[in-house]
VMD Tcl script that draws the C-alpha trace (Angstrom):
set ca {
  {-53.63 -57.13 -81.45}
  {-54.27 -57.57 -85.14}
  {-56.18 -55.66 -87.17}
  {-59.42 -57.93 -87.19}
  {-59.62 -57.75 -83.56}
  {-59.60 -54.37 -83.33}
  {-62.26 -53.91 -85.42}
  {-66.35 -53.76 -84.27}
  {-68.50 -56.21 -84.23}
  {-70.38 -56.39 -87.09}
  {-73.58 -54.78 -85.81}
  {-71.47 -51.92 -84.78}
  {-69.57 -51.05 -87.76}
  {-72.46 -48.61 -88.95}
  {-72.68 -46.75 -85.77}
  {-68.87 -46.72 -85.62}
  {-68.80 -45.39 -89.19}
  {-71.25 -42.14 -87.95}
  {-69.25 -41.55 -85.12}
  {-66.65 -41.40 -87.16}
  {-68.02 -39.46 -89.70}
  {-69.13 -37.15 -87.06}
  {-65.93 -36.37 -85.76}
  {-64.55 -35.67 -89.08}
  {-66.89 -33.34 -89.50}
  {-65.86 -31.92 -86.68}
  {-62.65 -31.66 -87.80}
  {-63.71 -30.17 -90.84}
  {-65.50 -27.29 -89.49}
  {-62.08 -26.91 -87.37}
  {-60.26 -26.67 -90.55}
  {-63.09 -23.80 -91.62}
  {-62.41 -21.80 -88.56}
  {-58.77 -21.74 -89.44}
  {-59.69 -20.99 -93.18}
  {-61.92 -18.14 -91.94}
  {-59.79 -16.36 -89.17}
  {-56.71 -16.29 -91.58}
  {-58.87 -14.55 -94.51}
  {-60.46 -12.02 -92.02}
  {-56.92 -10.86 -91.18}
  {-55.53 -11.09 -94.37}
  {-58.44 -9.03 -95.45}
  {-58.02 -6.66 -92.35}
  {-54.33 -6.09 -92.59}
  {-53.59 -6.13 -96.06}
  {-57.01 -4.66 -97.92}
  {-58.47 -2.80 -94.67}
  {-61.28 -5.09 -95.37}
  {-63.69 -5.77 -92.39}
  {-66.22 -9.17 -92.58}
  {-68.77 -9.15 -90.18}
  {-69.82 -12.51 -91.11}
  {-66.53 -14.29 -90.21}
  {-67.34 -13.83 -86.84}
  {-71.13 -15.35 -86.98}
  {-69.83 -18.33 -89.26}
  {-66.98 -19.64 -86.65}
  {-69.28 -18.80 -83.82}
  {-71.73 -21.21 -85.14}
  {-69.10 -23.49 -86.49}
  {-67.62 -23.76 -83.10}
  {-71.35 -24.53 -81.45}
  {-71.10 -27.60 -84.02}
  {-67.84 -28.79 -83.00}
  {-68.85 -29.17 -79.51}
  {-72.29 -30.75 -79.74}
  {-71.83 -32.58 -83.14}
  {-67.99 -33.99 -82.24}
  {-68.94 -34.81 -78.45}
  {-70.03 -38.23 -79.70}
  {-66.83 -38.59 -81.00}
  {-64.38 -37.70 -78.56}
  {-66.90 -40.12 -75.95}
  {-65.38 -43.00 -78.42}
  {-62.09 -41.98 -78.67}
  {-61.53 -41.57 -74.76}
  {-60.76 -38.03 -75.57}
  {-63.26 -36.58 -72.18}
  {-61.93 -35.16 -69.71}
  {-61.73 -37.74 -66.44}
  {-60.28 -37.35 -63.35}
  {-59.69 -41.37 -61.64}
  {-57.39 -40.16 -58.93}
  {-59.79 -41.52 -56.47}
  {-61.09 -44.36 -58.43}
  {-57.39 -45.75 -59.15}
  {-57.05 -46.29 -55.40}
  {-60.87 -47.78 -54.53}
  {-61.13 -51.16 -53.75}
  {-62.89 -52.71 -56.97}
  {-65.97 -53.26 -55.40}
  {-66.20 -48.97 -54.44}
  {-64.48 -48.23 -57.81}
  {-67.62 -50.27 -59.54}
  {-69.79 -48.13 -57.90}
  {-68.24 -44.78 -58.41}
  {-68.42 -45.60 -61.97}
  {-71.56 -46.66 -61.85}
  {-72.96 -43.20 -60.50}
  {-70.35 -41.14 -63.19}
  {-72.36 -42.79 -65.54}
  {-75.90 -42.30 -64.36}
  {-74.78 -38.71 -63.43}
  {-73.27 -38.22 -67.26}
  {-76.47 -39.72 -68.90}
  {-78.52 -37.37 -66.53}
  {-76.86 -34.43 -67.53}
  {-76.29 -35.45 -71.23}
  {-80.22 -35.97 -71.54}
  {-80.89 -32.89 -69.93}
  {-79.03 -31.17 -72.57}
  {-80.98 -32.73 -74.99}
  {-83.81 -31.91 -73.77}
  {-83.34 -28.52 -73.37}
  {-81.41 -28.48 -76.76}
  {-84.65 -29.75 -78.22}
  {-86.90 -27.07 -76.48}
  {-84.74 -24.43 -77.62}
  {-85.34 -25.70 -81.21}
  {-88.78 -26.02 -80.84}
  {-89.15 -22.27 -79.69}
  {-86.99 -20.79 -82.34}
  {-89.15 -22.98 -84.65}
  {-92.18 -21.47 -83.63}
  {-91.32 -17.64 -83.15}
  {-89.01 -18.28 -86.33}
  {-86.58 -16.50 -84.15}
  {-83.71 -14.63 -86.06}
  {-79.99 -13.26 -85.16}
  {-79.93 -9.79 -84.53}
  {-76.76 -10.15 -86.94}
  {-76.03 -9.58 -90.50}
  {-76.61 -12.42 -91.33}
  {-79.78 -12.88 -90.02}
  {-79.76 -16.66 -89.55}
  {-83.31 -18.58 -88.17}
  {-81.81 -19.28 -84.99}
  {-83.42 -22.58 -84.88}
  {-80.79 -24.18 -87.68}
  {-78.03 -23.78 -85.16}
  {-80.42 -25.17 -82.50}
  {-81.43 -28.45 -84.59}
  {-77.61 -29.17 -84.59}
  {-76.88 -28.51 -80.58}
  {-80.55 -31.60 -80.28}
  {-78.67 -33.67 -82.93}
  {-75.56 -33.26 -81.37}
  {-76.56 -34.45 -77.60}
  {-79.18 -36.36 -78.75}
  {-76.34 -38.54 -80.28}
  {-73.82 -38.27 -77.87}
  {-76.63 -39.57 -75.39}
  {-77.08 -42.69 -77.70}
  {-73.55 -43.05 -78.09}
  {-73.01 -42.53 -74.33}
  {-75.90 -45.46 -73.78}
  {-74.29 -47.79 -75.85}
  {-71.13 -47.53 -74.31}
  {-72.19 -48.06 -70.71}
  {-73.91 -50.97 -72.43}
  {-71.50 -52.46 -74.07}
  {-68.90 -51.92 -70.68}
  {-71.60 -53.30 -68.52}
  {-72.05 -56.20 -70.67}
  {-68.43 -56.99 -70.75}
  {-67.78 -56.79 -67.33}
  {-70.67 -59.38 -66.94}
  {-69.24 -61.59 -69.22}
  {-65.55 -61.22 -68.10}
  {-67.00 -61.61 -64.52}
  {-68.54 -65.34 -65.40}
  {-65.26 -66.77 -66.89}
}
mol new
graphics top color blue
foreach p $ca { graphics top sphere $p radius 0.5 }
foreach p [lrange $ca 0 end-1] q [lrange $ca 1 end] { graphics top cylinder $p $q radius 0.2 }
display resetview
């Protein structure tokens, strides 16, 4: 395949670039975690240092990874699936066992969001706070959970979409 035809249509190339920048971001707050850990037992070991914070920061940063590099990994094929039964269905069963993974995945997907969002709006009312150090307004990390499965739901969309649609078309040649 070259290079051209690899690439996204045109109208996709934006989207593509946020999923992409989304699982970079992901990456980097990996990278952070790493950064973090190794300081805290540096600091432990060598200085008999403790940091309370490093604890709060990856715990959050790790919440991020999750919700804001889902969309990501839903591109990259990088989900967990188990096809043992839908390798050995007859097409016309393994059509419709994919068609109810997907309707069960954007059921569950938008029910995070939802309740993502709700959590959001609570903490934004009460102004919530971590009983922590660091006393974050719990609904920062909450905003990012709603953005996080609010795109993955998008993402998730478009790709049944875009399957759907090729299926069709591969169907009528």
């Amino acid at each position: 395949m070259t290079q051209a035809a690899s690439r996204p249509p045109k109208r996709r190339r934006p989207l593509d670039a946020l999923i992409t920048l989304s699982g970079l971001s992901a990456g980097l707050a990996t990278f952070l975690i790493g950064l973090f850990v190794a300081y805290d037992v540096v600091a432990r070991t060598v200085f008999l240092m403790t940091n309370s914070w490093v604890t709060e920061i990856t715990t959050y940063l790790m919440g991020y990874i999750t919700f804001v590099g889902a969309a990501f990994a839903l591109r990259e094929g990088s989900h967990v699936s188990v096809d043992l039964l839908v390798c050995r269905a007859p097409p016309r069963a393994r059509r419709v066992m994919m068609w109810l993974a997907d309707a069960i995945m954007v059921l569950v997907v938008a029910t995070l969001a939802w309740l993502s969002f709700r959590f959001f709006m609570e903490a934004w009312d009460s102004q919530e706070m971590s009983d922590t150090l660091l006393s974050v307004r719990l609904w920062k990390p909450y905003l990012v959970f709603f953005i996080g499965m609010a795109w993955l739901l998008l993402v998730l969309i478009l790709q049944i979409g875009e399957r759907r649609l090729t299926n069709k078309q591969g169907s009528h040649d």
